[in-house]
N, C-alpha and C positions, 0 to 999 in steps of 0.2 A: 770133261773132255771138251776142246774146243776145235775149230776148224775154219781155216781162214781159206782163201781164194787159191784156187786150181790154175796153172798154166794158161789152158784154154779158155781161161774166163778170162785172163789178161789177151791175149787176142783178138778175142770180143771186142772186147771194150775200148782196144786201140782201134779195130777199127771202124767205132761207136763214134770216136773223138774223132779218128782224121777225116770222118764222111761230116759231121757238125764242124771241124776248123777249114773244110773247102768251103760250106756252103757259106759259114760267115766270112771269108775273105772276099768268094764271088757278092754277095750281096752288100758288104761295107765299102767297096769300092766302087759300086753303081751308085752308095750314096753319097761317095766324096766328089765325085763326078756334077753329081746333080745338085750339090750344097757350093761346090765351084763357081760353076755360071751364077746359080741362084745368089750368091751374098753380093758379087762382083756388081751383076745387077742392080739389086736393093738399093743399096750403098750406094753406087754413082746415079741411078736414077730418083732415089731419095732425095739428094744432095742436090739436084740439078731442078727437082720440083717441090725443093723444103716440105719434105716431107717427115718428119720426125717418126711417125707411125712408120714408114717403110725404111726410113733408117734402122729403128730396131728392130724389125723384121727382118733384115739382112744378118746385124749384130748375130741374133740367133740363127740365123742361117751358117753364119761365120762360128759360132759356137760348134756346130753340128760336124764339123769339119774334124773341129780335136777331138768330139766325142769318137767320130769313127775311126780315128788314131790310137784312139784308148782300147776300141774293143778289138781291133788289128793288134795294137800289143799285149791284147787281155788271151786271144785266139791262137796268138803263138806259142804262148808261156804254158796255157793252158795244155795242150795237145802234149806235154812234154812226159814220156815215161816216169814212172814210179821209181824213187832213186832210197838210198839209205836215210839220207833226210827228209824227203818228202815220200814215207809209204806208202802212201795213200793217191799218190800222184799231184798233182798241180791242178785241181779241177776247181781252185776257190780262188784263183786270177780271177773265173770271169764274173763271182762275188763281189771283188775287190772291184772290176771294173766297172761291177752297177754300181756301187757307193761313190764312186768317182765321177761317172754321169750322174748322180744324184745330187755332186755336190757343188759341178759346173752348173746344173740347171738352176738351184737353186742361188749360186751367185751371180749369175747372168737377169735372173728374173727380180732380185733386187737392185740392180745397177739400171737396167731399164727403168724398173718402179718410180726411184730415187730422181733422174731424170727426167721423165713425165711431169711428176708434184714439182718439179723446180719449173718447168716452163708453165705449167699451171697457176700456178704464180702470180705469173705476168703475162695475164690473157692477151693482153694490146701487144707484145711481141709476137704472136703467131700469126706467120703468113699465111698468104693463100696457097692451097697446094695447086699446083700443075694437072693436067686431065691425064696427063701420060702417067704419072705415078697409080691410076685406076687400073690402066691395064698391067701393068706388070704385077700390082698386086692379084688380078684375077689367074694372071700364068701360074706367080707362084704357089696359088692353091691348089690348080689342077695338078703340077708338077709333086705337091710336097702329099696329096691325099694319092697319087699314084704310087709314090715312094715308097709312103705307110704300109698300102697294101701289100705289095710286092714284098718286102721288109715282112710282116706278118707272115704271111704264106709260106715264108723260106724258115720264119723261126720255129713254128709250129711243126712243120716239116722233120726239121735237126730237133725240138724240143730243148732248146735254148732259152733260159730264163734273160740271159745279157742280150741277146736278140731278138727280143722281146721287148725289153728296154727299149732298147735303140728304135724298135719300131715304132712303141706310141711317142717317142720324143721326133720324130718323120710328123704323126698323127698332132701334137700340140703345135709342131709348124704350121701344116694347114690349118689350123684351129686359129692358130695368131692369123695368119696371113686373110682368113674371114673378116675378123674382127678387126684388122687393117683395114681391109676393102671397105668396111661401112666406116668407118672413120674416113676416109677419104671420099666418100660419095657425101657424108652432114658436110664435112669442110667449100666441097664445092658447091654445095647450097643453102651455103651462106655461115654458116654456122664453125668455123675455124678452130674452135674449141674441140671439136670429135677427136682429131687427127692425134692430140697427146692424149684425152681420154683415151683412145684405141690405143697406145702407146702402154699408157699404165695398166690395163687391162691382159693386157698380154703378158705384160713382166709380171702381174701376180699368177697369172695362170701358169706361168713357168716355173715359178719360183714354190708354187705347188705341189707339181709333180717331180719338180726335184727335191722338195721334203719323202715324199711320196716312195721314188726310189732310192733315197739315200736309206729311210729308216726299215726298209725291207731288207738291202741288203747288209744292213748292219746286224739285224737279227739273225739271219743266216749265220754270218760271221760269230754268234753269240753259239753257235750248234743248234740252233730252232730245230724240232721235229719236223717233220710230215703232219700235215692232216689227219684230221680223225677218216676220211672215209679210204683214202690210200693206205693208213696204216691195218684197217678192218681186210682192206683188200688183201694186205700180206700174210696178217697172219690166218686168214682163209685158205690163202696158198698152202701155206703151213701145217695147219690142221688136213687139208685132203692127201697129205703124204701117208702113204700106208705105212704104219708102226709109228705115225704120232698120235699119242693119245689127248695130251693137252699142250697147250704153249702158255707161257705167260713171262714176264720184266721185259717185254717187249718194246726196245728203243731202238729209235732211229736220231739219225743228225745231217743234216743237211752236207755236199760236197760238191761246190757247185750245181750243175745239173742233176748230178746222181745222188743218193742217197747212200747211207752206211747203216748195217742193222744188226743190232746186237737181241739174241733169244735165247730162250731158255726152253728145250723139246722134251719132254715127258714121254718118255718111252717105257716099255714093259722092263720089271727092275730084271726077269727072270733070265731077259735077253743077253750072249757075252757081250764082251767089249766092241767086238769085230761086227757083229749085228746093229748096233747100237752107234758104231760109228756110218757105216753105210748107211743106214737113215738119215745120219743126218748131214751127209753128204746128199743125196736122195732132194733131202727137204731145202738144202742151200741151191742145187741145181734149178732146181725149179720156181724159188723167188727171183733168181738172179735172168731165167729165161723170160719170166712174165713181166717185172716191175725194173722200174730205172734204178734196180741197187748195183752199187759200186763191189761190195763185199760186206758177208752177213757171217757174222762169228755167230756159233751154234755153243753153247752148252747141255750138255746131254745129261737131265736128271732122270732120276725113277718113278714110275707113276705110279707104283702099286696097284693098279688099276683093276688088276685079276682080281687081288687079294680081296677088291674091295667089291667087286661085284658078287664072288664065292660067299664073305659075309652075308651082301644084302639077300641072295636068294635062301 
């Protein structure tokens, strides 16, 4: 016997999604906002105090711009009902759109890199940077470690893995735009060479964590599990159902945010069909109440359980 998802658990669940595709639209356009001014910034005041460090420091500010377009097109797609070809709903857009930020950060933090080692080169072409390029790298850190937080807060909140994302990619901004800032404080005391070291510095740190989240959400993409302590956690759920006696082929597979979980419930063999399915309606309700699963298919075996305690006494 198997038993898939109840009406009212689709309900749930939409409006699971549409309270996570508000909070990530409210929060991804507070970051295009702030990745707006910030690259425009960089970029002309880079330019104007040759600063190479806070030219690429903008670059990835200007990067930050497509990522939140991605996860805006990952938030829309995602949200969308459960259809005949997608049973399961669209919940692995926003999968798809961490592997995509995974795979801009990672070719943004090589084009930087590559950059860098070319002006490195030829140390006798690096200019003096401008004092003005100091402070605007000091804004861009207050601005991009504010972003992060506020970004984190809101993903934890929805419990959003692609918003999540997005937030330590907010976090590796201010991280560069640090590592800028001292590159341009050596350059102005004397030392001109910092300014592309801070340069390459930054593009491997990007180029990082864009390994980092590409090859996460490619796993996913592969049906990864759940953890070993979430999964103990479920099948606990499981087992405190009154008339299960054991659980066991217990899998799960990642869908986007939520989970999908397939089991096998040991019930008393003595029990009918109609007792036997109530249980494990019973024991679906209440994984799906406590844990972020999407829909948990129940298979209903016999646990001979009686039989076997009547033996042992």
């Amino acid at each position: 016997m198997q038993f898939s998802e109840q009406p009212e658990d689709h309900e749930e669940s939409g409006q699971t999604a549409a309270l996570r595709a508000a909070a990530t639209s409210q929060s991804t356009w507070v970051s295009v906002a702030v990745n707006v001014v910030l690259s425009a910034t960089q970029i002309i005041v880079g330019t104007l105090s040759k600063s190479q460090g806070l030219i690429a420091d903008g670059i990835h500010s200007l990067s930050d711009l497509v990522a939140d377009f991605v996860v805006l097109f990952a938030s829309h797609h995602s949200k969308k009902d459960a259809d005949e070809n997608h049973p399961y709903g669209h919940h692995r857009f926003e999968t798809a759109a961490s592997m995509v930020l995974g795979v801009l950060l990672l070719a943004v933090g090589v084009g930087m890199s590559w950059s860098a080692l070319l002006k490195l080169r030829q140390p006798e072409d690096i200019a003096q940077v401008h004092s003005m390029a100091l402070w605007v790298a000091g804004f861009a850190l207050v601005a991009k470690e504010a972003l992060f937080r506020y970004m984190l807060a809101v993903a934890k909140k929805v419990k959003s893995s692609m918003l999540i994302a997005n937030a330590w990619h907010a976090r590796s901004d201010a991280a560069s735009s640090l590592v800028v800032g001292l590159g341009i404080v050596g350059n102005l005391m004397g030392y001109p060479i910092l300014d592309p070291i801070a340069a390459l510095i930054v593009g491997l740190m990007i180029a990082r964590m864009g390994w980092g989240f590409g090859w996460e959400a490619m796993n996913d993409l592969m049906d990864r599990g759940i953890d070993e302590e979430e999964l103990a956690a479920i099948k606990a759920t499981l087992l405190e159902t009154p008339g299960v006696d054991g659980v066991h082929d217990l899998k799960t597979r990642k869908m986007g945010d939520m989970v999908v979980v397939d089991a096998h419930l040991e019930v008393d063999a003595s029990l009918t069909v109609e007792i036997g399915h109530n249980i494990a309606v019973d024991a679906r309700q209440r994984v799906m109440q406590r844990h972020r699963v999407l829909n948990l298919m129940a298979h209903v075996d016999p646990s001979h359980k009686a039989d076997l305690d009547h033996l042992q006494g």
